[in-house]
Backbone bond lengths (Angstrom), bond angles and torsions (degrees), N, CA, C in turn:
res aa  C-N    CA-C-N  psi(-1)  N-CA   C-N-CA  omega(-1)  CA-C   N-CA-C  phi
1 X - - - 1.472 - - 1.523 110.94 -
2 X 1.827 110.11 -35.89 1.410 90.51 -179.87 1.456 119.05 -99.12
3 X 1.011 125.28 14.81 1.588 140.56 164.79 1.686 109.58 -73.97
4 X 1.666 100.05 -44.31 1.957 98.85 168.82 1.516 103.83 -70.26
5 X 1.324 125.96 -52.30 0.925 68.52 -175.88 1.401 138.26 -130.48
6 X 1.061 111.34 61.82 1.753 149.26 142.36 1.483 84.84 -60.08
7 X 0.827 142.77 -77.12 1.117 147.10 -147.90 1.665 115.60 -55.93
8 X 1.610 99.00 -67.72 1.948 98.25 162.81 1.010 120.69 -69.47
9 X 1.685 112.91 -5.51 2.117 99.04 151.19 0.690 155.20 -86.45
10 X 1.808 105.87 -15.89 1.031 112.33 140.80 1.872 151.20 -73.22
11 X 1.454 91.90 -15.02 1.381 123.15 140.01 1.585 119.56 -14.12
12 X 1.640 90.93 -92.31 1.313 117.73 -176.41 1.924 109.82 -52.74
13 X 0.981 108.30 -66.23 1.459 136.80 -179.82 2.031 94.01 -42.76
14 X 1.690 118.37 -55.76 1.460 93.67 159.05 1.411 141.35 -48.34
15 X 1.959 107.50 -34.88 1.371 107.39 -151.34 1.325 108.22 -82.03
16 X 2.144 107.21 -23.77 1.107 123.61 174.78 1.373 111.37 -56.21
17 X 1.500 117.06 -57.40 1.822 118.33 174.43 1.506 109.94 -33.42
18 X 1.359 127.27 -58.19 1.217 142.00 -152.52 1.588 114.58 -62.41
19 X 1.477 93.73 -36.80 1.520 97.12 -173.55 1.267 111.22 -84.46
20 X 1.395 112.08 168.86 1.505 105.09 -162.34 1.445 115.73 -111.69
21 X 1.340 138.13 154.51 1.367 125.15 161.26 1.436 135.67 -27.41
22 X 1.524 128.05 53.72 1.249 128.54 -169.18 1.227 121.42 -20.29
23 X 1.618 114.95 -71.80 1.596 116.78 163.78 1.721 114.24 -10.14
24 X 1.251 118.09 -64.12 1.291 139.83 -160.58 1.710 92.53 -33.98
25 X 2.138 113.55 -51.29 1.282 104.95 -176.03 1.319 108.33 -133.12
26 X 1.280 113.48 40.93 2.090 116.05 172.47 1.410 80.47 -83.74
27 X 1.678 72.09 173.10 1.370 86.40 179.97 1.570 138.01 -82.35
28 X 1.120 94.69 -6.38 1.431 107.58 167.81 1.822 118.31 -63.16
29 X 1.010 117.50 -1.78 1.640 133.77 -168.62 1.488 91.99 -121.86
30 X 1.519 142.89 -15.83 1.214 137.63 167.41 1.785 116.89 -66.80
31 X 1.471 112.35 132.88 1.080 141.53 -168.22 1.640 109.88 -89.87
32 X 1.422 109.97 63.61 1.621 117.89 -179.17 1.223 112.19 -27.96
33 X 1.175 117.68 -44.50 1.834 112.99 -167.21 1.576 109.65 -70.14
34 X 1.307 119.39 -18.30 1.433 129.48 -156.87 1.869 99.11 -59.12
35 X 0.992 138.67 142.07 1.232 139.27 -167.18 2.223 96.33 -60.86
36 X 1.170 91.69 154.48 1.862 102.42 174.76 1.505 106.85 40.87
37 X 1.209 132.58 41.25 1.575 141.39 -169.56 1.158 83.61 -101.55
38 X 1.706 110.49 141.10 1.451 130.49 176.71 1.559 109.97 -121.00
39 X 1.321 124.27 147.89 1.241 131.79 -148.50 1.726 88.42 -92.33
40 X 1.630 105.19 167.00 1.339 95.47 -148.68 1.736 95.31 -92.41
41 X 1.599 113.55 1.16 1.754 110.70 162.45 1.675 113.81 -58.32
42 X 1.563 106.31 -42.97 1.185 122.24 -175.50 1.557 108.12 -48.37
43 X 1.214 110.70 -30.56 1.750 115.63 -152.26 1.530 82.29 -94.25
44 X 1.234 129.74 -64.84 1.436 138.63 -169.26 1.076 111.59 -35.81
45 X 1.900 115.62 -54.53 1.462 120.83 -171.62 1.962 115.46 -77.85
46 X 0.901 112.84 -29.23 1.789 122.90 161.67 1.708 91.91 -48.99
47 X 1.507 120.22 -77.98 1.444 106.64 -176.62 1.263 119.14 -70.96
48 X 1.058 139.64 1.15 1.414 145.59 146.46 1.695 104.55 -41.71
49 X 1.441 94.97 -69.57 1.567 95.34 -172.37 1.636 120.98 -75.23
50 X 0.869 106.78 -20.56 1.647 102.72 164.50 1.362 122.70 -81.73
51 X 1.458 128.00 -9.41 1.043 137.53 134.77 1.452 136.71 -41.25
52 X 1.187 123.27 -53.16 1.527 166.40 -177.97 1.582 99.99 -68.91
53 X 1.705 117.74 -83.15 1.292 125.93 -159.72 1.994 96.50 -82.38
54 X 0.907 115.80 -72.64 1.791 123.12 158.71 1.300 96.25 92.05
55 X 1.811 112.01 38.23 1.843 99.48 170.61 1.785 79.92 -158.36
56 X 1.341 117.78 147.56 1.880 129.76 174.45 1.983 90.89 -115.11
57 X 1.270 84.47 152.35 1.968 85.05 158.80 1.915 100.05 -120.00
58 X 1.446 95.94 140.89 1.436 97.07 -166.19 1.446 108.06 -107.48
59 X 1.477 131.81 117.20 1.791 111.53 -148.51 1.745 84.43 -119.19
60 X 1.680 104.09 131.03 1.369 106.19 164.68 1.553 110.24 -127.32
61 X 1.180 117.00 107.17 1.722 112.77 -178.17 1.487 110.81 -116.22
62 X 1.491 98.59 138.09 1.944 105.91 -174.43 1.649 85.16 -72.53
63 X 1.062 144.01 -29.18 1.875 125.27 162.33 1.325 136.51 -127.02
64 X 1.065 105.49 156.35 1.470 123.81 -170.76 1.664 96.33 -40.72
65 X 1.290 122.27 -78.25 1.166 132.86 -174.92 1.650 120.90 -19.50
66 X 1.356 105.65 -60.32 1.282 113.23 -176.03 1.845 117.20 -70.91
67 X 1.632 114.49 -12.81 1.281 108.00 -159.72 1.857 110.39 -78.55
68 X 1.155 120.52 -44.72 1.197 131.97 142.56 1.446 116.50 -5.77
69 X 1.345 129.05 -96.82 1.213 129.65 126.74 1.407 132.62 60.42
70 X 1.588 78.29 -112.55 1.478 100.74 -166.62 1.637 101.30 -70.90
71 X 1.683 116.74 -39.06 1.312 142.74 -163.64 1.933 100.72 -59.54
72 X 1.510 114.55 -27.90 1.208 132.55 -152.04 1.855 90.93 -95.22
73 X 1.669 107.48 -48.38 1.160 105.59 -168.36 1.569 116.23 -78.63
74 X 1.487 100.67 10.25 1.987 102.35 -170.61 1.374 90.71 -93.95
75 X 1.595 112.67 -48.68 1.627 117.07 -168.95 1.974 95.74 -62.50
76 X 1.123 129.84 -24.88 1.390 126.68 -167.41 1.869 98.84 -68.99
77 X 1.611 97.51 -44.75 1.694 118.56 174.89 1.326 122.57 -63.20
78 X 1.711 122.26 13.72 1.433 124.48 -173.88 1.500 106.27 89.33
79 X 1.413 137.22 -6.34 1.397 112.46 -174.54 1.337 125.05 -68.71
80 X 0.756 150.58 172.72 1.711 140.69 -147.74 1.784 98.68 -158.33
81 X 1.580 106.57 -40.52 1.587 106.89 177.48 1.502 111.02 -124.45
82 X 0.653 114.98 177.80 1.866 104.76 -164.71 2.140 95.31 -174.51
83 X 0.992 103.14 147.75 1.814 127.10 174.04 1.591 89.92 -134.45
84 X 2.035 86.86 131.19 1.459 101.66 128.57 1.218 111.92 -114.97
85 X 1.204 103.76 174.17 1.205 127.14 -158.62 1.896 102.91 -112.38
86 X 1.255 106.17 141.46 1.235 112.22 170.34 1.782 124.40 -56.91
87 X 1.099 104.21 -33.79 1.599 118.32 -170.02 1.461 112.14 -85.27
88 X 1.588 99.30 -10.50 1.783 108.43 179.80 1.920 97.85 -75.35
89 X 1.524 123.85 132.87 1.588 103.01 -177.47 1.274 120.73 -75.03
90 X 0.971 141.12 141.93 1.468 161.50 176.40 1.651 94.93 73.19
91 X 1.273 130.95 61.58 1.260 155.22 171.44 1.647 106.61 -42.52
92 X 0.981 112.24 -73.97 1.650 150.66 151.85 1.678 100.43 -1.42
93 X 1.132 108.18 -106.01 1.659 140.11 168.91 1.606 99.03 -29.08
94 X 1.272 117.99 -43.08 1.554 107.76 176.29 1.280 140.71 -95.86
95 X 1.501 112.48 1.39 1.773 142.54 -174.89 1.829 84.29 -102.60
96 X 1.497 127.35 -39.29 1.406 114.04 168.13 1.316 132.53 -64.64
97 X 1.668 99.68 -33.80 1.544 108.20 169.60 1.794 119.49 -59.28
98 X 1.351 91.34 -52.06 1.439 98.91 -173.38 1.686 118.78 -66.01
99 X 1.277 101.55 -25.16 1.511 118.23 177.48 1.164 106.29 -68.60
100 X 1.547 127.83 -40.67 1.113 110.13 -177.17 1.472 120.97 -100.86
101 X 1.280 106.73 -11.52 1.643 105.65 155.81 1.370 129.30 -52.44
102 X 1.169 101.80 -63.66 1.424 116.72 159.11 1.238 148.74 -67.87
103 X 1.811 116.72 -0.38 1.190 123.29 -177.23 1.602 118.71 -43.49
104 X 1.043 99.59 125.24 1.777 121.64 176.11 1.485 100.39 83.21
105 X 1.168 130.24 -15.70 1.536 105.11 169.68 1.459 122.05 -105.08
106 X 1.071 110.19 10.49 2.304 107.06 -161.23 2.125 71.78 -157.77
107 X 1.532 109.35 103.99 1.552 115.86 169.38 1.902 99.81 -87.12
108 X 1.471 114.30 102.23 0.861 126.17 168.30 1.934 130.23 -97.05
109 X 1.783 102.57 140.98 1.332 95.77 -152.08 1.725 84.48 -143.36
110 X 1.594 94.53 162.35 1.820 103.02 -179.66 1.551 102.60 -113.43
111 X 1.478 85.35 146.16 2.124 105.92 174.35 1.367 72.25 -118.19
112 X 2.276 73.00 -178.46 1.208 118.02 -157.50 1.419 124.17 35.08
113 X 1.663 110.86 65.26 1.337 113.85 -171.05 1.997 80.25 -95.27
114 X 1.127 93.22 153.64 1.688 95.04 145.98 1.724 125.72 -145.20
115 X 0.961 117.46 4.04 1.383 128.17 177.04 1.624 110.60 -136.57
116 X 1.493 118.36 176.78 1.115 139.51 -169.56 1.505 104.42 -78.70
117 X 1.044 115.20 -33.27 1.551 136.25 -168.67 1.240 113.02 -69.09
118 X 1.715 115.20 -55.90 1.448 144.98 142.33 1.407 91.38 -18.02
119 X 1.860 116.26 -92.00 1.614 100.03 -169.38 1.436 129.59 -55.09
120 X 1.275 110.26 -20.61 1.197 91.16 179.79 1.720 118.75 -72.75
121 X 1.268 118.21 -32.50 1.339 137.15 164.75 1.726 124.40 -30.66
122 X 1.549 88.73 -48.13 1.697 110.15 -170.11 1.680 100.30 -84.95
123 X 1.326 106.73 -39.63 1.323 109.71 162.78 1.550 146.06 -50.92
124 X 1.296 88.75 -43.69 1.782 96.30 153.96 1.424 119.75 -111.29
125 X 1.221 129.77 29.55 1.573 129.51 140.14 1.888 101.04 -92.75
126 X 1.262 116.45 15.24 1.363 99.62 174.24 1.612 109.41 103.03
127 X 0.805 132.14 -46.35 1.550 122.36 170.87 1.605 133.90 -0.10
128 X 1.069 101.33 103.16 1.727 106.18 -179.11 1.320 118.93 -76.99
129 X 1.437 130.05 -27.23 1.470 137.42 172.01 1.284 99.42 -140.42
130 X 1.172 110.99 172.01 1.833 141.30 152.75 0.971 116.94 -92.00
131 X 1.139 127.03 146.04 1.602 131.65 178.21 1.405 93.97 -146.82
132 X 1.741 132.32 134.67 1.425 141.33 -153.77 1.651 90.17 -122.37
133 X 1.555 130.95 161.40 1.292 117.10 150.18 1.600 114.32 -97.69
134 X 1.620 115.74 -2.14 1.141 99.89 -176.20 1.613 82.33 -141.41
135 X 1.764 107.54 178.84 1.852 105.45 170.76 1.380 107.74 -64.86
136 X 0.941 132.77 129.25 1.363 145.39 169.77 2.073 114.43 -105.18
137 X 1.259 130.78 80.29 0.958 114.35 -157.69 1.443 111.31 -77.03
138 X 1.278 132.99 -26.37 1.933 152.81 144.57 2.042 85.32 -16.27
139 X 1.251 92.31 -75.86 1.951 95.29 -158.28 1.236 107.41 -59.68
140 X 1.897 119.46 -50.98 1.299 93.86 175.68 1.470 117.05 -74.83
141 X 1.465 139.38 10.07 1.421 105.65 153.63 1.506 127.39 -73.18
142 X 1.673 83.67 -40.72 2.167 90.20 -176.80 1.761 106.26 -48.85
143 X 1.236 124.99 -50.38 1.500 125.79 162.52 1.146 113.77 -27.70
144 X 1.467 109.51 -68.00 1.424 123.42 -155.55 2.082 104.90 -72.98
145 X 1.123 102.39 -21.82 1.557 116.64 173.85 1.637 115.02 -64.62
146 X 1.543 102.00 -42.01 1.825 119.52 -168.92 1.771 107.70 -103.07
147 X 1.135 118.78 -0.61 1.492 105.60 166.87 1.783 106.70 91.54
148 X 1.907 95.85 10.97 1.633 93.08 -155.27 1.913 85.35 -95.71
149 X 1.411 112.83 167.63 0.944 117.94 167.58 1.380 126.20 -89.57
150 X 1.307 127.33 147.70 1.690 113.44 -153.65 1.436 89.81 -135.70
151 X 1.151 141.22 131.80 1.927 143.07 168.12 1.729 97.29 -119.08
152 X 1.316 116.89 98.67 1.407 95.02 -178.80 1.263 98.90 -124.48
153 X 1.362 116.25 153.90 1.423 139.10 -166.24 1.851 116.83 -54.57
154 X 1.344 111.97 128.07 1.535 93.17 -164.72 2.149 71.67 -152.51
155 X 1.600 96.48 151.65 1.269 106.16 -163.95 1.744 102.40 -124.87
156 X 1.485 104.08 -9.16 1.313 92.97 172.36 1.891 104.04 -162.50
157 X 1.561 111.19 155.19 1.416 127.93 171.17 1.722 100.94 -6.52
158 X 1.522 114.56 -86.86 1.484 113.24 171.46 1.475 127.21 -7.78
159 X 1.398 94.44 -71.83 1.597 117.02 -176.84 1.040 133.34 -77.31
160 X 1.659 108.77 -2.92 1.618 126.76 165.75 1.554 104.75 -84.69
161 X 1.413 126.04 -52.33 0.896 143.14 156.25 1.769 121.01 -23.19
162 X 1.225 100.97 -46.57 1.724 99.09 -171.00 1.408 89.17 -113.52
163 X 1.083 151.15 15.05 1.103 131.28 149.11 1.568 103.54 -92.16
164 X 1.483 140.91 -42.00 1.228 128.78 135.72 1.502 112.74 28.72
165 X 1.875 86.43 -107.15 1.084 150.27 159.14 1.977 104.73 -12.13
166 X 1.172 118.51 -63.42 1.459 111.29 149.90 1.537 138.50 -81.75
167 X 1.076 121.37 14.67 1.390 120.64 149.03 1.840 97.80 129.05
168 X 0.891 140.81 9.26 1.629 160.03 160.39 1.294 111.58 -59.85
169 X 1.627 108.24 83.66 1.583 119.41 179.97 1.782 115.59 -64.48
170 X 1.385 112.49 -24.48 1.183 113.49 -172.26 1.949 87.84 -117.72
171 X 1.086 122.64 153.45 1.377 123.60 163.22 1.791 104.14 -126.69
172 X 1.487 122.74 129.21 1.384 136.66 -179.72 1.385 102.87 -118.22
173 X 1.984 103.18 113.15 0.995 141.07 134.15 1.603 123.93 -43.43
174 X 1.433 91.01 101.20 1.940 107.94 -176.04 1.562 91.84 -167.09
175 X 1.511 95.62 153.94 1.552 131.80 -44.80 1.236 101.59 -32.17
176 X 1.775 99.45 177.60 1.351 103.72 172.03 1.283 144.43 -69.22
177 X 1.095 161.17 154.85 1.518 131.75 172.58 1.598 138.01 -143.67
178 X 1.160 118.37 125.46 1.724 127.88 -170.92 1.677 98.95 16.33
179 X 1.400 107.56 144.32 1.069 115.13 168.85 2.110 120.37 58.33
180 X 1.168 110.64 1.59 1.457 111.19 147.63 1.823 107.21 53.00
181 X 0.923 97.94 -112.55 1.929 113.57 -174.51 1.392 90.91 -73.11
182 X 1.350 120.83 -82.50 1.596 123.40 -177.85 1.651 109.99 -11.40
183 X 1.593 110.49 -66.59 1.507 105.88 -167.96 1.713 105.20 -78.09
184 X 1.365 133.87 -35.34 1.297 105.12 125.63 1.516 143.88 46.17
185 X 1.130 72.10 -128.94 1.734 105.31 155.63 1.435 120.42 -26.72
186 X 1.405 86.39 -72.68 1.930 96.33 -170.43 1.695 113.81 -69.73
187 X 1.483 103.29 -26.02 1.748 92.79 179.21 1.450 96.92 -89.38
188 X 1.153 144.34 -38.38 1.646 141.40 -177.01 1.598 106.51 -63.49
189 X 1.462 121.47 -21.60 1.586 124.59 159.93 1.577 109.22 -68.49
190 X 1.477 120.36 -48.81 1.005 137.32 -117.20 2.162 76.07 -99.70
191 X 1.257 126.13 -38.89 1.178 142.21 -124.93 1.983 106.99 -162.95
192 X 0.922 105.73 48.25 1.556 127.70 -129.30 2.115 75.07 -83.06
193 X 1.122 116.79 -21.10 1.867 110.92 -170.37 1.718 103.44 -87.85
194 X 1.507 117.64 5.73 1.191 121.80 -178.87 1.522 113.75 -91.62
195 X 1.363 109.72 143.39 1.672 114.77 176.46 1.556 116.26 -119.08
196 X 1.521 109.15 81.30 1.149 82.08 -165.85 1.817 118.87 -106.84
197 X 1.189 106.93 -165.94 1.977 112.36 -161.22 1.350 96.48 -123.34
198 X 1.310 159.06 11.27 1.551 123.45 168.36 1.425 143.24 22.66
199 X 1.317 101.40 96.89 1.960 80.53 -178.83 1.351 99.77 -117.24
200 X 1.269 119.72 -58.07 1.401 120.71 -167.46 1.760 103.90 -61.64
201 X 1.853 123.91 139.56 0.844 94.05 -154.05 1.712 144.97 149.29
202 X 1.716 72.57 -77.26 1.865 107.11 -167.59 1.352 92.23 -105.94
203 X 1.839 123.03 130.18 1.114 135.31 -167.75 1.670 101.71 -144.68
204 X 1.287 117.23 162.67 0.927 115.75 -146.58 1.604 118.40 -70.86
205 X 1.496 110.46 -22.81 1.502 119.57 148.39 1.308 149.86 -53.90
206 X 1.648 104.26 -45.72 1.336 130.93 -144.97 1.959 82.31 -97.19
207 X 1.557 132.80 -6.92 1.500 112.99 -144.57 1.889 89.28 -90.40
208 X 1.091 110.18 -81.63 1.491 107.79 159.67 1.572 105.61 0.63
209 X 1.185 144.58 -75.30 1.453 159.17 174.74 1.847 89.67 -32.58
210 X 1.396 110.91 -82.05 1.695 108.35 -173.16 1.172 113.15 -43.02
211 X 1.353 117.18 -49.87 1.387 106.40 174.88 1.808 119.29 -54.16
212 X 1.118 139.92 -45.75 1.120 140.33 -133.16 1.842 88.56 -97.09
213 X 1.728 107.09 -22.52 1.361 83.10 175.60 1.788 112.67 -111.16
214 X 0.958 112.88 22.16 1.409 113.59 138.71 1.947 112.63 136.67
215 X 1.117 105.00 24.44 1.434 139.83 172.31 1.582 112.84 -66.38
216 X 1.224 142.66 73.95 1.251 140.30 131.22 1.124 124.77 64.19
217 X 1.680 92.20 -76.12 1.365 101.89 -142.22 1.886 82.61 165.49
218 X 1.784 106.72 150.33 1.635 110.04 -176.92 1.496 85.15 -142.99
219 X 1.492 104.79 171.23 0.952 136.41 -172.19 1.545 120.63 -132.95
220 X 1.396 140.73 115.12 1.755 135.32 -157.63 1.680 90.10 -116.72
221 X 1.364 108.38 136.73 1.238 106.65 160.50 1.722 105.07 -130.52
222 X 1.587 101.89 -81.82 1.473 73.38 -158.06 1.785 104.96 -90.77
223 X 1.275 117.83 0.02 1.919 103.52 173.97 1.690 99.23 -71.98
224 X 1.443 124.98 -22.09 1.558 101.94 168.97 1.756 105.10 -89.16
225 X 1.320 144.04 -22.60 1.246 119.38 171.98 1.564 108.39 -114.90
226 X 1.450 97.06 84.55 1.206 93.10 -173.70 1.650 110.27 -74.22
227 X 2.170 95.17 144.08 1.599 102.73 -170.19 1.765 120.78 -47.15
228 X 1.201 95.25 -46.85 1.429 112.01 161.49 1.448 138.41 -20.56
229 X 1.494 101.52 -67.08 1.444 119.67 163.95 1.375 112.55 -69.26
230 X 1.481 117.03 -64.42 1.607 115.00 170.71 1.840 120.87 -45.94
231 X 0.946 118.38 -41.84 1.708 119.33 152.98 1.672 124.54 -45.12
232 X 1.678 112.93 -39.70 1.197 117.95 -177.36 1.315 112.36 -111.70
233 X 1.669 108.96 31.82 1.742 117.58 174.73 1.512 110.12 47.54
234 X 1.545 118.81 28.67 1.559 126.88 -155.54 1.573 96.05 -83.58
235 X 1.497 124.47 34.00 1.429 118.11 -174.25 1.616 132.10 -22.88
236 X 1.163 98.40 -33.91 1.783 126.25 -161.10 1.729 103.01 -69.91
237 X 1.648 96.53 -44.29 1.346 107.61 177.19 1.303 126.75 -62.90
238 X 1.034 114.92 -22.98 1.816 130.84 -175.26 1.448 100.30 -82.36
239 X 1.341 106.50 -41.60 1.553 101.73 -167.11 1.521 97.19 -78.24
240 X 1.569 114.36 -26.76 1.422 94.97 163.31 1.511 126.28 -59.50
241 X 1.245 101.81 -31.27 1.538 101.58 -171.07 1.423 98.65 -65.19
242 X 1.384 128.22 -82.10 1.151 141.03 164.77 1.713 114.78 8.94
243 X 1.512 101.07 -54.53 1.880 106.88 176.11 1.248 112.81 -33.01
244 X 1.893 88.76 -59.79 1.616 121.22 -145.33 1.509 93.96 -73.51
245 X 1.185 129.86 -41.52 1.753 128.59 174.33 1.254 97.93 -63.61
246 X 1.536 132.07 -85.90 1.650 103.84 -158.76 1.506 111.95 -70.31
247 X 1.599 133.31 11.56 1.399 112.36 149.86 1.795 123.00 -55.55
248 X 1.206 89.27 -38.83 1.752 106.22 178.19 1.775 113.76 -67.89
249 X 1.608 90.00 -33.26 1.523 69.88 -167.82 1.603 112.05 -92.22
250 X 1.258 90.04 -21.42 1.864 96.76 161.67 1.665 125.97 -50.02
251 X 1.088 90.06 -28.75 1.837 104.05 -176.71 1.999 98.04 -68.33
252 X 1.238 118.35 -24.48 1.341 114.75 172.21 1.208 113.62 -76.23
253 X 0.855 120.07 -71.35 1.655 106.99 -169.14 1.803 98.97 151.77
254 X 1.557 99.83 176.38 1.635 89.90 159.69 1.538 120.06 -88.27
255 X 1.412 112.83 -167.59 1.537 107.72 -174.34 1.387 117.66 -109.33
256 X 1.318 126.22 99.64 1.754 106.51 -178.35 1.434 120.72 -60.13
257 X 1.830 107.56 129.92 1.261 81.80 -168.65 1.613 107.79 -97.50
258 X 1.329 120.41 -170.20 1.572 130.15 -167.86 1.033 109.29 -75.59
């Protein structure tokens, strides 16, 4: 008995080290005047809703034509949050469209940022979050400076951790990796102040599953737009897919956040 618990004190006593000076990037340490700075309700209600909804659809199309689209038929499928993606063409022009169609009901946000420039970009086409493909420590400060929400790409325990660690309220798991929910599991036990997003991975079954073992929040890319269907303008199909994911992910619950 007294070896445990020596044991969960030292436990505890790591997880405490690990975490970082919050103050350092709440919002109360945000610099209102700073150009595209969002008020710190703004920041709350983004993690509000990823809390709440706890699944993004992530849209990557080799054309312009189709992104619209397909992007139209996820929100038809229950999606509530949605990414484009930088690499989709005219990326830009279509996160504005949809933003403003949808303002206040579908919280729309841009990936594949990789520079400051990027945010500022995504920021005035409307952008509600950032989403990084790799840690970017430059982006999550400029984020972490404006009240904006930052999910940037981190591939392992470490790198979830220090992106944390610099001001990254949500941390996204990409690529995917061995063991899925399981590993999961064990670093969100292991590391219990982490929130993390999964995308690569997460299929239209298995997402419900990430969540339940201690996952955030997921991310669908291509098992909800599948290439297939998006090639054969198969709109109808996505929104099927789309059902079948937030049936699953509804079966979790919402997300408490940290």
């Amino acid at each position: 008995m007294a070896l445990y618990s020596c044991a969960s004190s030292i436990a505890r006593q790591t997880a405490s080290a690990l975490r970082p000076n919050v103050a350092a990037f709440s919002s109360l340490a945000v610099d209102s005047t700073l150009d595209r700075a969002k008020s710190a309700e703004n920041y709350e209600s983004v993690l509000d809703r990823f809390a709440q909804i706890r699944a993004c659809a992530v849209l990557r199309t080799a054309t312009s034509e189709a992104c619209p689209q397909a992007m139209q038929a996820a929100i038809d499928g229950g999606f509530k949050i949605v990414e484009f993606t930088l690499t989709t063409p005219d990326c830009l022009d279509h996160l504005a469209s949809c933003r403003e169609k949808n303002d206040g009901s579908v919280m729309v946000g841009c990936g594949t940022i990789l520079n400051t420039q990027d945010c500022e970009n995504a920021i005035d086409a409307g952008s509600e979050f950032i989403i990084t493909p790799v840690m970017l420590p430059d982006v999550i400060q400029w984020c972490a400076e404006r009240n904006i929400v930052c999910v940037p790409g981190c591939q392992t325990p470490t790198e979830l951790v220090t992106a944390y660690r610099a001001g990254a309220p949500l941390q996204k798991l990409f690529p995917g990796v061995a063991g899925g929910p399981g590993w999961v599991k064990a670093v969100s036990s292991a590391l219990p102040f982490l929130s993390i997003n999964p995308t690569s991975g997460v299929d239209l079954d298995n997402a419900g599953e990430f969540l339940k073992m201690g996952a955030a929040s997921v991310g669908l890319v291509a098992p909800l737009f599948d290439p297939v269907a998006v090639a054969n303008e198969d709109w109808e199909q996505i929104s099927k897919n789309a059902e079948k994911c937030m049936a699953n992910v509804k079966t979790a619950g919402p997300y408490i956040r940290k």
